[in-house]
C-alpha positions in Angstrom: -3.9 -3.5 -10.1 -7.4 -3.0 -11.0 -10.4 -2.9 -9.4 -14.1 -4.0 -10.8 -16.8 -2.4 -9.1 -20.6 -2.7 -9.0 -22.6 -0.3 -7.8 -20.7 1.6 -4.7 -19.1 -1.6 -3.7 -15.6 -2.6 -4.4 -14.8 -5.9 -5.7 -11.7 -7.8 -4.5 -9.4 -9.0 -7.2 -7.7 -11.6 -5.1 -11.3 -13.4 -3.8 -14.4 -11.7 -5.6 -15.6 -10.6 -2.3 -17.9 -7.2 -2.4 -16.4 -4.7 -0.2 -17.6 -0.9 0.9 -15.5 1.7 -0.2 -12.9 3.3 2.4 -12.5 -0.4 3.4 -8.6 -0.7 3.4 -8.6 -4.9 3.2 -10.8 -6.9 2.4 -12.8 -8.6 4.5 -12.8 -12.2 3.1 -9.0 -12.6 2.4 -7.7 -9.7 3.5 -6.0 -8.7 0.2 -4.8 -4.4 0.8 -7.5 -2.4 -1.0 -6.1 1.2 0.0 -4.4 1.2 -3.6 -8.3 1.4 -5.1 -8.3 4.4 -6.8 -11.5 7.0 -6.7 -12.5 5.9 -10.3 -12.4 2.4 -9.4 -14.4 2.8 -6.7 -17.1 4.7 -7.7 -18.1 5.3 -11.5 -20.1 8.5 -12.1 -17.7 10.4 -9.0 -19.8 9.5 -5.8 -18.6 12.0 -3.5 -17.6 8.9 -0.8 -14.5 9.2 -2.7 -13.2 12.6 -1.9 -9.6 12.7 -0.2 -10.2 14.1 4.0 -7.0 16.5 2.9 -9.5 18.3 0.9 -12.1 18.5 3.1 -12.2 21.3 6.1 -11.3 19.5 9.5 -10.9 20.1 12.6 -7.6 21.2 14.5 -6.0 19.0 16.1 -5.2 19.8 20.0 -2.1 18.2 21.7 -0.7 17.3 24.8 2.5 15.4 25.6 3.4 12.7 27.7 4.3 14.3 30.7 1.0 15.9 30.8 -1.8 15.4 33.9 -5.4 14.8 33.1 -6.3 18.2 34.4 -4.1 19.7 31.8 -5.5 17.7 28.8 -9.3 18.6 30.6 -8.3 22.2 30.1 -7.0 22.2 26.4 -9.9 20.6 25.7 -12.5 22.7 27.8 -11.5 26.1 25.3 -12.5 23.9 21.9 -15.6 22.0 21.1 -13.9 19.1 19.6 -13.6 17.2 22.7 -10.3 15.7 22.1 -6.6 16.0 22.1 -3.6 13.9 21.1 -0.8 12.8 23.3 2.3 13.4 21.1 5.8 13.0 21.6 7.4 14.7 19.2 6.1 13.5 15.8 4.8 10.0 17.1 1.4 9.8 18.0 0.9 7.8 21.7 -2.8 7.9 22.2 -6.2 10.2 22.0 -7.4 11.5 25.3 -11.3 12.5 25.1 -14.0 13.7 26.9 -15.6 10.7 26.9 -12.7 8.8 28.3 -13.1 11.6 31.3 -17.1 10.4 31.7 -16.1 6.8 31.4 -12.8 6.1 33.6 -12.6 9.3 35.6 -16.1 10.7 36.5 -16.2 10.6 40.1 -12.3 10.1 40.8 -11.5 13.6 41.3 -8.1 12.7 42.4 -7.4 11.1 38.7 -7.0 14.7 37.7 -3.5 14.6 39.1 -2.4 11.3 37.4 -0.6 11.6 33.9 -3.0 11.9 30.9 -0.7 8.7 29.1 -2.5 6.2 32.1 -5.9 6.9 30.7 -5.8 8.0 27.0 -6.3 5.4 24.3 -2.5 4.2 23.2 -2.2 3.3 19.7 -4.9 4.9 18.1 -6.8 4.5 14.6 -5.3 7.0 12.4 -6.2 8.4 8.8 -4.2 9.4 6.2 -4.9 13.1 4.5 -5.2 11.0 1.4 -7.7 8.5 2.4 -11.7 9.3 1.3 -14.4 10.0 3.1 -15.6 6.5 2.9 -12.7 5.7 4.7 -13.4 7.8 7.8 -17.2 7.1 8.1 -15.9 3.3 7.8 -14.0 3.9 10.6 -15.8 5.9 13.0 -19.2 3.9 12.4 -17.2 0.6 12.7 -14.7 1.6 15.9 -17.6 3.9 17.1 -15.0 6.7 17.2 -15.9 10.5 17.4 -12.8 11.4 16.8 -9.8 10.2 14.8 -6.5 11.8 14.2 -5.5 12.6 10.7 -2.2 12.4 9.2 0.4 13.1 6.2 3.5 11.6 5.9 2.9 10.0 9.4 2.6 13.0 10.8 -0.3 14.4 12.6 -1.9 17.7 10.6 -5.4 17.4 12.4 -8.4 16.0 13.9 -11.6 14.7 12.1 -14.5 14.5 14.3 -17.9 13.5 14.0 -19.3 16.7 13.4 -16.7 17.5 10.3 -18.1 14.4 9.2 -21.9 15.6 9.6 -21.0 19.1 8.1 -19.6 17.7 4.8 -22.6 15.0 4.1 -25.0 18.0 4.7 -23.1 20.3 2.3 -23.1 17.6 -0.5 -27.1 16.5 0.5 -28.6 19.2 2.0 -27.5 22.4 0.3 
């Protein structure tokens, strides 16, 4: 299947609709766009294109199931990502963050007892280690996510966060 593109937007071959890149369907029919590849999308090799497995992310902190909010709050006070992801086994349940602490628990301090799986956010958006960076600034700006687990083969292999994000636009813009 090919792809025309103008400019740094991605075409539709089912409807004609413009789409950004990362976008994995579009958004008039909803025709699956994650088969684009990085020459369709972007002539001339705009970095928006570069697969998140070969960019430097963050790792990704876990907790299971079973675990209390005060044990997520203390994996996550000894890194600055702010985040960890309730796993059982390989599945991922949900993303616990510190904003979920400022939002549903500040000033509950007895929700510190209650298991992290009643206030993390179940089903979470994922990204795959070959999506592109397009993908995951789609994502964050459009979910208004800070952090987002990445995967390979369904499995989780880390975290991207919004300050991987920030680091790789300023090492493409701002060297």
């Amino acid at each position: 299947m090919t792809h025309e593109s103008i400019g740094n937007l991605v075409v539709c071959p089912s409807c004609g609709e413009r789409n950004v890149p990362g976008t994995e369907s579009c958004d008039h029919c909803l025709s699956d766009l994650t088969k684009v590849s990085a020459s369709d999308l972007a002539p001339g090799g705009d970095p928006f294109v570069q697969r998140i497995g070969d960019v430097r992310v963050s790792k990704a902190l876990t907790v299971s199931p079973a675990a209390t909010v005060r044990e997520a709050v203390a994996v996550m006070s000894g890194d600055p990502g702010g985040a960890v992801v309730v796993t059982d086994g390989t599945a991922i349940l949900g993303i616990f963050t510190e904003r979920d602490v400022l939002k549903k628990l500040a000033g509950r301090p007895g929700a510190l007892d209650e298991l992290v799986t009643a206030h993390m956010s179940h089903d979470p958006v994922v990204l795959r280690d070959s999506d592109t960076m397009a993908t995951a600034l789609n994502k964050m700006g459009d979910g208004g996510f800070r952090h987002i687990p990445l995967t390979r083969d369904g499995r989780l292999v880390a975290m991207v966060t919004g300050r991987d994000v920030l680091e790789w636009l300023m090492s493409r813009y701002f060297e």
